[in-house]
DSSP file (Angstrom, degrees, kcal/mol; ACC not computed):
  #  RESIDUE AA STRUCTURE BP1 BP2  ACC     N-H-->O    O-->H-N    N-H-->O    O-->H-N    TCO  KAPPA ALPHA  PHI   PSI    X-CA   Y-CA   Z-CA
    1    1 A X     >        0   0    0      0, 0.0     4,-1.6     0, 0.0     5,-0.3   0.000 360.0 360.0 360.0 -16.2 -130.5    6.8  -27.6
    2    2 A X  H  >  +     0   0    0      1,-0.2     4,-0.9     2,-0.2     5,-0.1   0.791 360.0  41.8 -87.6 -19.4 -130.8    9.5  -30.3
    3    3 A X  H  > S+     0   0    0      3,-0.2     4,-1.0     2,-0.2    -1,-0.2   0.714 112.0  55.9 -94.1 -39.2 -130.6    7.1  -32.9
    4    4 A X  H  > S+     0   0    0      2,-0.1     4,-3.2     3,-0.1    -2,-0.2   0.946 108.4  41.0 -36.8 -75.0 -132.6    5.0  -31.3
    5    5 A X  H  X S+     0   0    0     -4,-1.6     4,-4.2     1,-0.2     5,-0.2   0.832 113.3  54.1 -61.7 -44.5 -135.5    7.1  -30.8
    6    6 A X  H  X S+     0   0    0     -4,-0.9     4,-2.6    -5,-0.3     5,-0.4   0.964 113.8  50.7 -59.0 -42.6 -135.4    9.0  -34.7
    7    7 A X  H  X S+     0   0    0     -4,-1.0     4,-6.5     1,-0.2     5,-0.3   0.986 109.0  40.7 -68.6 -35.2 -135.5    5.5  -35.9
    8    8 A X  H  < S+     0   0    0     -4,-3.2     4,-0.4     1,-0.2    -1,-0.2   0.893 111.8  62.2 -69.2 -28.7 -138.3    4.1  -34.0
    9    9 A X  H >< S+     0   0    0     -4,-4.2     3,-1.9     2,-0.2     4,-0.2   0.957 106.0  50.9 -33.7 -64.3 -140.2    7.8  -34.8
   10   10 A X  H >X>S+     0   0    0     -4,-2.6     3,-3.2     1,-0.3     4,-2.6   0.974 105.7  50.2 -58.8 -48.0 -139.8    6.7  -38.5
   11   11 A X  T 3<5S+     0   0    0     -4,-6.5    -1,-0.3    -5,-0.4    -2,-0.2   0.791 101.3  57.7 -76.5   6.6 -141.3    3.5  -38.2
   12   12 A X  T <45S+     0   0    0     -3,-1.9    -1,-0.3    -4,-0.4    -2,-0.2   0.425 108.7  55.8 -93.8  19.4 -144.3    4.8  -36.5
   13   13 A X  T <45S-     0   0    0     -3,-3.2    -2,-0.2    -4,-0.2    -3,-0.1   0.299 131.5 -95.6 -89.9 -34.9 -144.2    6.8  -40.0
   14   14 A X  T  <5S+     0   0    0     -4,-2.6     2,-0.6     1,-0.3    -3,-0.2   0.589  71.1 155.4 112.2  14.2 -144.2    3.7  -42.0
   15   15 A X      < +     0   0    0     -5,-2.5    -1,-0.3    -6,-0.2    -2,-0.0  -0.666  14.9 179.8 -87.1 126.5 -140.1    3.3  -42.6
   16   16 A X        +     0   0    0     -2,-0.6    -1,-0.1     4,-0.0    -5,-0.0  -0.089  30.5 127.6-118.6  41.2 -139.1   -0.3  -43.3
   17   17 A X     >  -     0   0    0      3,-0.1     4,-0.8     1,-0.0     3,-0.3   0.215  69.8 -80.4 -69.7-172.3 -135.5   -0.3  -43.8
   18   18 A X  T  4 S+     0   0    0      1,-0.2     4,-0.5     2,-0.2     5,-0.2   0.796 121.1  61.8 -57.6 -34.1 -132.2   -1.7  -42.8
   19   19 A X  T >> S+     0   0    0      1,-0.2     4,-3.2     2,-0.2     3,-1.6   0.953  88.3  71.5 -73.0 -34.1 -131.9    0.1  -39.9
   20   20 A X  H >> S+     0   0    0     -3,-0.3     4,-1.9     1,-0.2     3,-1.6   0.970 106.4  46.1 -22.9 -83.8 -135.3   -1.8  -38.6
   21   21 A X  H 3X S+     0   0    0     -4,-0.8     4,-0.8     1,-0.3    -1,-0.2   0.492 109.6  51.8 -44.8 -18.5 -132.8   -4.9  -38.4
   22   22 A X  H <4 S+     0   0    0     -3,-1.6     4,-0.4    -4,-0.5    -1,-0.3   0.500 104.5  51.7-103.1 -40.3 -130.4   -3.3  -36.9
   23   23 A X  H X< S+     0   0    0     -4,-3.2     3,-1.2    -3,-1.6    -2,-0.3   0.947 113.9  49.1 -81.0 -28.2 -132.4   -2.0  -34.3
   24   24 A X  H 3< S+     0   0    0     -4,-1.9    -2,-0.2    -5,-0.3    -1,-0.1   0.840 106.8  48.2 -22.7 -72.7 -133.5   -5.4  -33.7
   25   25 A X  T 3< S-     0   0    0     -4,-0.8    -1,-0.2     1,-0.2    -2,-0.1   0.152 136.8 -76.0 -69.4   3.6 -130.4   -7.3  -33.5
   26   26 A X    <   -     0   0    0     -3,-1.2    -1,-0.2    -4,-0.4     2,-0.2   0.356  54.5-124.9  98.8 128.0 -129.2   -4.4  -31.1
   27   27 A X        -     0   0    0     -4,-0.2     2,-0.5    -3,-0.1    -4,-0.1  -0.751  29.2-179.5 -95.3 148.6 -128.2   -1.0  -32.5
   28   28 A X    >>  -     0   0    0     -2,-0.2     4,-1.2   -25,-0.1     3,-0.6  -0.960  41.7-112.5-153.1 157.7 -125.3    0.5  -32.1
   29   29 A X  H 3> S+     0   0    0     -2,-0.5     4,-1.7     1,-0.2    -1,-0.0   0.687 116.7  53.6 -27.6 -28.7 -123.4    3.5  -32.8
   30   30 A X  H 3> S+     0   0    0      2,-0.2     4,-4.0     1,-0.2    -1,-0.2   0.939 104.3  58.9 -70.5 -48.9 -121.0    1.6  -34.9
   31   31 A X  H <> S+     0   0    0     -3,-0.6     4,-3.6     2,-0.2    -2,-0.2   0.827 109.4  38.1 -29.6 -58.5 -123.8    0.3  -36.8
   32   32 A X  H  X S+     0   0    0     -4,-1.2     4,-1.2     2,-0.2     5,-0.3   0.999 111.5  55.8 -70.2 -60.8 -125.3    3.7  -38.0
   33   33 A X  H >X S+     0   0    0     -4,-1.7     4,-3.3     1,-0.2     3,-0.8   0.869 110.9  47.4 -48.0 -53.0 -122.0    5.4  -38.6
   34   34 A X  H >X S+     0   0    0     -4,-4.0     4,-2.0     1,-0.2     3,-1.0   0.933 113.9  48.3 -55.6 -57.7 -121.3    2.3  -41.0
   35   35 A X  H 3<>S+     0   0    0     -4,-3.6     5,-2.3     1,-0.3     8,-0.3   0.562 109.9  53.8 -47.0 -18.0 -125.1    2.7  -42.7
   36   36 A X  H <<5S+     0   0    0     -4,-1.2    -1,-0.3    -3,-0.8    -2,-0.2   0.757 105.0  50.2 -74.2 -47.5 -124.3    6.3  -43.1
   37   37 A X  H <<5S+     0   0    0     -4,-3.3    -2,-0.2    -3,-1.0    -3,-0.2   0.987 113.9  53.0 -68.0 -51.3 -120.8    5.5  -45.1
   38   38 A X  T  <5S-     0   0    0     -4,-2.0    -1,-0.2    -5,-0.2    -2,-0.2   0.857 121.1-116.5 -55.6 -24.5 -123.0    3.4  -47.0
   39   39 A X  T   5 +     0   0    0     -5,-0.3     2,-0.9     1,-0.2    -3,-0.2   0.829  51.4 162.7 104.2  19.5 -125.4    5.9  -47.7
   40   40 A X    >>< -     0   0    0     -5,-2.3     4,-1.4    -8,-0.2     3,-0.9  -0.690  35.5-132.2 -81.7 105.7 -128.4    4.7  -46.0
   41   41 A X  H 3> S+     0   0    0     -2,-0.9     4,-1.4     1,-0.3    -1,-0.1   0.707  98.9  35.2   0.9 -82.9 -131.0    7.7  -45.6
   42   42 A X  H 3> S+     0   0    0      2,-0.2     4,-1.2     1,-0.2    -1,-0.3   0.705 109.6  59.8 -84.5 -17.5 -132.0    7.7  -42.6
   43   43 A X  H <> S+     0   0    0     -3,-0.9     4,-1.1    -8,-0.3    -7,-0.3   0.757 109.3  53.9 -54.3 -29.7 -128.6    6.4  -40.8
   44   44 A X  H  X S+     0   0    0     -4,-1.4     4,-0.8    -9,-0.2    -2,-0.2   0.905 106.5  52.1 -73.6 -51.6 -127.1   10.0  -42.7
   45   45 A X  H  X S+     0   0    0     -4,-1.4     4,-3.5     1,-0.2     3,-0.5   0.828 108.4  48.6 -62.3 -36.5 -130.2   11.9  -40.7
   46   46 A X  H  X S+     0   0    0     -4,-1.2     4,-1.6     2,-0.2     5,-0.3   0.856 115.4  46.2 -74.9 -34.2 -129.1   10.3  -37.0
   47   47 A X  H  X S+     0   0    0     -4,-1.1     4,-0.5     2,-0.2    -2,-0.2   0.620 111.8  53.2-104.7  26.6 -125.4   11.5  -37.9
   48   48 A X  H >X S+     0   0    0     -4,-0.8     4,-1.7    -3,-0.5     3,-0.6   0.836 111.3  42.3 -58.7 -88.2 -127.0   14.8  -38.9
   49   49 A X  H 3X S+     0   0    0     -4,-3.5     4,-2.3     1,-0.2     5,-0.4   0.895 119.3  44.9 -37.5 -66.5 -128.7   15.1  -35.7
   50   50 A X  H >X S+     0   0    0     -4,-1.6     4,-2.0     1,-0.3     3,-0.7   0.833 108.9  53.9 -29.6 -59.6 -125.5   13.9  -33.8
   51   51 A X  H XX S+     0   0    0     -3,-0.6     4,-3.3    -4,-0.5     3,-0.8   0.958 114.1  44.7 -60.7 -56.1 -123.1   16.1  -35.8
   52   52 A X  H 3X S+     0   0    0     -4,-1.7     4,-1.4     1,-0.2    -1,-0.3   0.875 117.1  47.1 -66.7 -11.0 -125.8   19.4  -34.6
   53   53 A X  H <X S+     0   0    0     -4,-2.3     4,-1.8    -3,-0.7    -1,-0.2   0.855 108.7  52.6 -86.6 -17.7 -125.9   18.0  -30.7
   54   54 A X  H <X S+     0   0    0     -4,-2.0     4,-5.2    -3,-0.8    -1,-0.2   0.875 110.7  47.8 -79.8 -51.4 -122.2   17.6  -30.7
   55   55 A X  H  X S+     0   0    0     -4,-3.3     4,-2.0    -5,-0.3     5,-0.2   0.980 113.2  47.5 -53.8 -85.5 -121.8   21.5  -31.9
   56   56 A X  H  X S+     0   0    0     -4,-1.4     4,-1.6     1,-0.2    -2,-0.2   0.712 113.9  46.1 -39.5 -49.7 -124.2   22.8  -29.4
   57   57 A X  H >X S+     0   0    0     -4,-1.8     3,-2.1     2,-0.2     4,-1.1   0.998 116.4  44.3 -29.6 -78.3 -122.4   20.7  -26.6
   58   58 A X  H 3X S+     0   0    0     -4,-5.2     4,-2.0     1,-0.2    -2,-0.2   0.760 104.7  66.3 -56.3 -15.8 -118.7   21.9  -27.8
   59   59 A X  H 3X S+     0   0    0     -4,-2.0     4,-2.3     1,-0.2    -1,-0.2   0.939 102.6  48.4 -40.5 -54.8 -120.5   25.6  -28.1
   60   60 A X  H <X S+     0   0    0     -3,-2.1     4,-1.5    -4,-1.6    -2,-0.2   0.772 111.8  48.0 -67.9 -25.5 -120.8   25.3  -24.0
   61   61 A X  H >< S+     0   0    0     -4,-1.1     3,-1.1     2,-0.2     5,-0.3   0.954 114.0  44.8 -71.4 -70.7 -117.3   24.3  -23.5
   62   62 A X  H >X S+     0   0    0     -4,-2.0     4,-1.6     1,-0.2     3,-0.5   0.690 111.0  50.4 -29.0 -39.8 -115.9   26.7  -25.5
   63   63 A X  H 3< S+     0   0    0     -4,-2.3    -1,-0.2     1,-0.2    -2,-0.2   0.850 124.5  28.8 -63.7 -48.0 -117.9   29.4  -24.3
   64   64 A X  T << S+     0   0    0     -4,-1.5    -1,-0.2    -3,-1.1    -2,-0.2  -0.167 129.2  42.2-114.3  62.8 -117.2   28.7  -20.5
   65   65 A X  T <4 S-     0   0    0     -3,-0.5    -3,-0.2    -4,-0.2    -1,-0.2   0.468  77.7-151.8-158.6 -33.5 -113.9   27.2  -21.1
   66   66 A X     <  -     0   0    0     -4,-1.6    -4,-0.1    -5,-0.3     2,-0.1   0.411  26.2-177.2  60.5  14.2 -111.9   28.9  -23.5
   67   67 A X        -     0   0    0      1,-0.1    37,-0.3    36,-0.1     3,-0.2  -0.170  34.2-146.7 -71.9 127.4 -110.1   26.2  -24.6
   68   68 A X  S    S+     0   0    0      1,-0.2    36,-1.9    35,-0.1     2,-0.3   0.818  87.9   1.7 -67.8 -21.0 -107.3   26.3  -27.2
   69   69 A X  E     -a  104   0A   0     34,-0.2     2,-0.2    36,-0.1    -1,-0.2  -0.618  53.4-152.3 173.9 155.1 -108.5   23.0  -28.1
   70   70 A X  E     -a  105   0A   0     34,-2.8    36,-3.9    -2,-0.3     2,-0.5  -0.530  15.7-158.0-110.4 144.8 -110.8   20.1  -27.9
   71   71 A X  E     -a  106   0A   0     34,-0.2     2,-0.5    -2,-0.2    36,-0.2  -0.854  12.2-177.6-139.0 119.1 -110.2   16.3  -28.8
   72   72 A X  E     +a  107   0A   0     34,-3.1    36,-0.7    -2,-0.5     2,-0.0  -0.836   6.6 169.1-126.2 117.2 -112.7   13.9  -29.5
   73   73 A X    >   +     0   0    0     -2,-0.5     3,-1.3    34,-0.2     2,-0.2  -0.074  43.7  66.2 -99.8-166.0 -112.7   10.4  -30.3
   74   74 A X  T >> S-     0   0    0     37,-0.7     3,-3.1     1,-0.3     4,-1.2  -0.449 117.3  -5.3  88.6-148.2 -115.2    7.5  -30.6
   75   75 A X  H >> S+     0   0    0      1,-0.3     4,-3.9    -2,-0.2     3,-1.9   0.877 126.6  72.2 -29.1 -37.9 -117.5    8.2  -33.8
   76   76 A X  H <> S+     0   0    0     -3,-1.3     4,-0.9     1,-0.3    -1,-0.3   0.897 100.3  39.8 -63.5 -31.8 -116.1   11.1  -34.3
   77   77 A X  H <4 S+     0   0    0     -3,-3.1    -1,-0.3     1,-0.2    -2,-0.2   0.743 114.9  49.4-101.0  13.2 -113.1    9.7  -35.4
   78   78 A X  H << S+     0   0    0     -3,-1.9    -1,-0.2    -4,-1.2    -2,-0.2   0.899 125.5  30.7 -75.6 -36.8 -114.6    6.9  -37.4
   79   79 A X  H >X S+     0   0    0     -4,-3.9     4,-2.1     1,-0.2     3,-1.9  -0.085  73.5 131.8-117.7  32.9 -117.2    9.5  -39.3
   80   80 A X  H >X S+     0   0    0     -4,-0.9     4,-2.3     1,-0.3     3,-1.5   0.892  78.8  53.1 -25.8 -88.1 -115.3   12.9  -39.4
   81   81 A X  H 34 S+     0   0    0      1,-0.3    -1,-0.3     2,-0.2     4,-0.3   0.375 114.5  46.9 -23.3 -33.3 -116.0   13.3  -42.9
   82   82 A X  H <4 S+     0   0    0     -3,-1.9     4,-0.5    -6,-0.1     3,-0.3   0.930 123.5  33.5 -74.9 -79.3 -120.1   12.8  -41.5
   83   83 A X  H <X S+     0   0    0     -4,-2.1     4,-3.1    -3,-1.5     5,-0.4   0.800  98.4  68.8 -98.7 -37.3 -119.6   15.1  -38.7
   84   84 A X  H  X S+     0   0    0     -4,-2.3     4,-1.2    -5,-0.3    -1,-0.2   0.858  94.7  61.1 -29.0 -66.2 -117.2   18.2  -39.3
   85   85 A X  H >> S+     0   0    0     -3,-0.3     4,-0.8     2,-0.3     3,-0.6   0.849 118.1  25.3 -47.9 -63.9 -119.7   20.0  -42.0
   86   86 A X  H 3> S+     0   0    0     -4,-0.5     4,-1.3     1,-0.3    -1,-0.3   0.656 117.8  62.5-113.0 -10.7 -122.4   20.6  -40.0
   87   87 A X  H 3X S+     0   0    0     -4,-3.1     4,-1.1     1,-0.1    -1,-0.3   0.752 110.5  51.7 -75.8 -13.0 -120.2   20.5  -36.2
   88   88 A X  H <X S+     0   0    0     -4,-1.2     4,-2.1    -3,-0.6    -2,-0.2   0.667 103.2  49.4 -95.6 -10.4 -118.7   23.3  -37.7
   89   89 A X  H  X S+     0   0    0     -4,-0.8     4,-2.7     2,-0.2     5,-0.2   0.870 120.0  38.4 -87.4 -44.6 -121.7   25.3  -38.7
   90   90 A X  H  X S+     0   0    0     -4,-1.3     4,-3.1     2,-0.2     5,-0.4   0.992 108.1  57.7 -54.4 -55.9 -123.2   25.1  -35.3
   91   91 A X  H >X S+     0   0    0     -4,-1.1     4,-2.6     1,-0.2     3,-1.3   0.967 117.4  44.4 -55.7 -67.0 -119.7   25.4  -33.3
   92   92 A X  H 3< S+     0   0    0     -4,-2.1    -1,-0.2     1,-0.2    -2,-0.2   0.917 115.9  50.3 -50.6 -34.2 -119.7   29.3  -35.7
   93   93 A X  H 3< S+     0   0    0     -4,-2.7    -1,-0.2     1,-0.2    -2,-0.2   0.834 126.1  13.5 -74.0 -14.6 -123.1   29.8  -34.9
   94   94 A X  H << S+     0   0    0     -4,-3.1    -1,-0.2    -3,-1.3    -3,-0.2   0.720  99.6  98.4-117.1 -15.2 -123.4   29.5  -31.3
   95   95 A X  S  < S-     0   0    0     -4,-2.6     2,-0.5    -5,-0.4   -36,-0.1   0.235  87.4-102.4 -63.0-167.1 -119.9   29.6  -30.1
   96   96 A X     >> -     0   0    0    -37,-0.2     4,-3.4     1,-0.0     5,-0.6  -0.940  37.4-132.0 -88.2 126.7 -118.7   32.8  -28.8
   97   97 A X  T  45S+     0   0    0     -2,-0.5     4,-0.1     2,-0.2    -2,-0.1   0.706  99.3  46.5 -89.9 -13.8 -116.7   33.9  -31.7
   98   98 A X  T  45S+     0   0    0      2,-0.1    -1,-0.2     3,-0.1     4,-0.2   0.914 117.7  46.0 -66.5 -30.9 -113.5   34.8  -30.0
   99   99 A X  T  45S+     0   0    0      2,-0.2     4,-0.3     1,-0.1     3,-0.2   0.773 115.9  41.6 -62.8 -46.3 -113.7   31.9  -28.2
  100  100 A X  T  <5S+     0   0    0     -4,-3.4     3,-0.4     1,-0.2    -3,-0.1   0.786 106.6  67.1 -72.4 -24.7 -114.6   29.4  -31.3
  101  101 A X  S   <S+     0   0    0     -5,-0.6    -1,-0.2     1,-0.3    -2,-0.2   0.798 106.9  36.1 -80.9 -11.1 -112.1   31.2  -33.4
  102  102 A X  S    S+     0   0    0     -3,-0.2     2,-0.6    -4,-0.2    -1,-0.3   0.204  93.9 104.5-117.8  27.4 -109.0   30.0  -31.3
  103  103 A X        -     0   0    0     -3,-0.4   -34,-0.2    -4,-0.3   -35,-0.1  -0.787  59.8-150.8-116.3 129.0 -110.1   26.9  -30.6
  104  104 A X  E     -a   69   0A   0    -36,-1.9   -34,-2.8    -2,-0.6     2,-0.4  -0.442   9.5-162.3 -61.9 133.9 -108.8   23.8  -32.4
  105  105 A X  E     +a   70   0A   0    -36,-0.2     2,-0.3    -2,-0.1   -34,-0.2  -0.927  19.8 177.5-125.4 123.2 -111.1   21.1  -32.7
  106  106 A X  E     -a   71   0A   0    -36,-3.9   -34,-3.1    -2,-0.4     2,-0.2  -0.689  33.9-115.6-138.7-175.7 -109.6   17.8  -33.4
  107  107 A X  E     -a   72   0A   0     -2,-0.3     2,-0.6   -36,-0.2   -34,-0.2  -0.594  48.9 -99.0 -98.1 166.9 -110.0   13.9  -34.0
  108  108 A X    >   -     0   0    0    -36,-0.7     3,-4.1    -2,-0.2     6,-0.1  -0.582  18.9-157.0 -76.9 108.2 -108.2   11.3  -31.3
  109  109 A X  T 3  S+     0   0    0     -2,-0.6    -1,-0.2     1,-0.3     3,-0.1   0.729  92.3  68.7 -73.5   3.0 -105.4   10.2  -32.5
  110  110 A X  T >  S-     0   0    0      1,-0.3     3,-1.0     2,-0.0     2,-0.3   0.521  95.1-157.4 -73.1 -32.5 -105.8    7.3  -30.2
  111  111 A X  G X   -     0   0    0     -3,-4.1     3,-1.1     1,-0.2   -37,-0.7  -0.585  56.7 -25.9  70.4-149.6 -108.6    6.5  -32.5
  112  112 A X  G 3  S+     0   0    0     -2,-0.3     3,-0.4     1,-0.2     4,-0.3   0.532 129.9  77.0 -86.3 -13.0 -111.5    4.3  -31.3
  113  113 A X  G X>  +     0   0    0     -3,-1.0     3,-3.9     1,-0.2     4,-0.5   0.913  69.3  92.3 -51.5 -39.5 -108.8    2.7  -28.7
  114  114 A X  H X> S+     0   0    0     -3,-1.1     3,-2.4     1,-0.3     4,-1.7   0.784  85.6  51.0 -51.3 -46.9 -109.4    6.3  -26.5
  115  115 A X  H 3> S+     0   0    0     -3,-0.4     4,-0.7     1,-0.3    -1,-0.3   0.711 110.9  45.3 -48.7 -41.6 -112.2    4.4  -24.4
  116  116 A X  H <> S+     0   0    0     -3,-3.9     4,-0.6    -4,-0.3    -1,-0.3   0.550 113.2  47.3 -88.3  -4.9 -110.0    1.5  -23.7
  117  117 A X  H <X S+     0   0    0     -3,-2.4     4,-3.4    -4,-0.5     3,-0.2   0.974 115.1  51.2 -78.1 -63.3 -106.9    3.8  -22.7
  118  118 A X  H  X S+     0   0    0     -4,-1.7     4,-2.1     1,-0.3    -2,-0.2   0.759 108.6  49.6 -26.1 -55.2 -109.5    6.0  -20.4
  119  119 A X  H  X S+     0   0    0     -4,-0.7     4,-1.5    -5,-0.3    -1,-0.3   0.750 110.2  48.6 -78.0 -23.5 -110.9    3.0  -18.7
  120  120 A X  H  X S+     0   0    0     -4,-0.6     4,-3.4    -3,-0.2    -2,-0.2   0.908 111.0  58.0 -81.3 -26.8 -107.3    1.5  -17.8
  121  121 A X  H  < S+     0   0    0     -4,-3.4     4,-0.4     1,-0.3    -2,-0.2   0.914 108.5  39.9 -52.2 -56.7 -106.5    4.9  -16.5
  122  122 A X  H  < S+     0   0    0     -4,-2.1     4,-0.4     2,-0.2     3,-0.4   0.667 112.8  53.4 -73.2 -25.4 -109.0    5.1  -14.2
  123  123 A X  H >X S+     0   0    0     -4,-1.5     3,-1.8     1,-0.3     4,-1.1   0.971 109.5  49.4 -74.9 -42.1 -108.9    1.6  -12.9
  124  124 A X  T 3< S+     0   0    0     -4,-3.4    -1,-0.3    -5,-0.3    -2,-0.2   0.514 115.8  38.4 -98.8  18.4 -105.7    1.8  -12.2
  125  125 A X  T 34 S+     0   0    0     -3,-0.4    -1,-0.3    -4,-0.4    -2,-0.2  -0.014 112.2  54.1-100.3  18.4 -105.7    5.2  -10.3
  126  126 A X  T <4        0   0    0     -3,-1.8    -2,-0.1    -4,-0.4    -3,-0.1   0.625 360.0 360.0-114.0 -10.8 -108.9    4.9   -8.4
  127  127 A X     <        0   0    0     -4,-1.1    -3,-0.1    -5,-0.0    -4,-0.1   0.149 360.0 360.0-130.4 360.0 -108.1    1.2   -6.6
């Protein structure tokens, strides 16, 4: 939705880019993270924003959570390289700094698989 909403903000701005096609044909997360490795402008600005909402989220677990460390799949672990820099500038700024300073933050090693692991997990301990 966040990606969504920045893009359609730009085109009431007058942007007529790829990602316009993309939101067309159905956007999707994969989508941007791939226009972003390419180097597409405004796909880099959506995993800007992402990368600072992601820090402010892991700020609040850390802070009431303590956790020795967090593991996070999905984009994250397509667009590390995208998202580290600027989750890590938030995570110092907002974190609790004893709390951020022992907590590990890492990518899934599961890869983009974690979703499907998650969802057999739960089906098959909830029926």
């Amino acid at each position: 939705r966040l990606g969504k909403s920045i893009i359609e903000k730009e085109i009431e701005n007058g942007y007529n880019g790829i990602l316009v096609n993309d939101l067309v044909e159905g956007l999707t997360t994969k989508k941007i993270a791939n226009r972003a490795k390419e180097g597409e402008p405004l796909a880099l600005k959506i995993i800007e924003k992402s990368a600072e909402k992601l820090g402010q989220g892991l700020a609040i677990l850390i802070d009431i959570l303590n956790p020795e460390a967090i593991v996070i799949g999905s984009i994250f672990t397509r667009c590390e390289d995208l998202f580290r820099d600027t989750m890590q500038t938030i995570l110092e700024k907002e974190a609790l700094s004893i709390s951020y300073k022992r907590c590990r933050v890492l990518k899934a090693e599961l890869g983009e698989s974690i979703g499907d692991y998650g969802a057999l997990f739960t089906a098959t301990n909830e029926y």
